[in-house]
C-alpha positions as CSV (number, residue, x, y, z in Angstrom):
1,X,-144.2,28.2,-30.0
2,X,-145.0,29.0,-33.6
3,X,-144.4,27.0,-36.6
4,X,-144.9,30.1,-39.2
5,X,-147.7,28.0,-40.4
6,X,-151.2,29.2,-41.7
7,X,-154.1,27.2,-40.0
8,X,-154.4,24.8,-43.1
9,X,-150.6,23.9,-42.8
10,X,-151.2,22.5,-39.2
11,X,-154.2,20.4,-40.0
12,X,-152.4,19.0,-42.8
13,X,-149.4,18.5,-40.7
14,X,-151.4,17.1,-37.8
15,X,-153.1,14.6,-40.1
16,X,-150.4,13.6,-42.1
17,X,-148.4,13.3,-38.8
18,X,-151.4,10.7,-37.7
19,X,-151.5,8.6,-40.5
20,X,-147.5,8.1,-40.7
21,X,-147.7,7.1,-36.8
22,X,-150.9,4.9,-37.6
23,X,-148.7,3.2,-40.6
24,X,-145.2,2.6,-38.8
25,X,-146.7,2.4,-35.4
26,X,-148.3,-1.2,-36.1
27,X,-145.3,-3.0,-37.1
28,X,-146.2,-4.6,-40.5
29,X,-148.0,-2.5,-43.2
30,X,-149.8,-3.0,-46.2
31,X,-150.9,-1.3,-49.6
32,X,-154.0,0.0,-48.0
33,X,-152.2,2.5,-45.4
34,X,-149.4,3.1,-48.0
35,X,-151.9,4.9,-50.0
36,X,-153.2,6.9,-47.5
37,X,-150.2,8.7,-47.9
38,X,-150.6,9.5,-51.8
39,X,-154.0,11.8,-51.0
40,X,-152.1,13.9,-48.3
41,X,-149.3,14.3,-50.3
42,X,-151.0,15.4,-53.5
43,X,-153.2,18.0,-50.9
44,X,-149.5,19.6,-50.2
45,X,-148.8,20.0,-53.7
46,X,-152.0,21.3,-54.3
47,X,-151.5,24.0,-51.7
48,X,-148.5,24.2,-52.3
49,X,-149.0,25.9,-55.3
50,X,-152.3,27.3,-55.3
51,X,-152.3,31.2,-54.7
């Protein structure tokens, strides 16, 4: 199966997969983990523009 994804895409969507399952996965969360989410997010902007 293929995704149409370069091999940077995956590895951001593996980790960013992780860390959202690492967040919700333990029940209660906290600022800390939030803002985990902040640095993947702005890497997907980043790329996403970036020639």
């Amino acid at each position: 199966m293929e995704l149409g994804l370069s091999n940077v895409d995956i590895v951001l969507l593996i980790l960013t997969l992780f860390a959202a399952g690492l967040t919700i996965g333990g029940g209660r969360t906290n600022v800390l983990q939030s803002v985990v989410h902040l640095p993947l997010f702005a890497i997907y902007v980043m790329l996403t523009f970036s020639p």
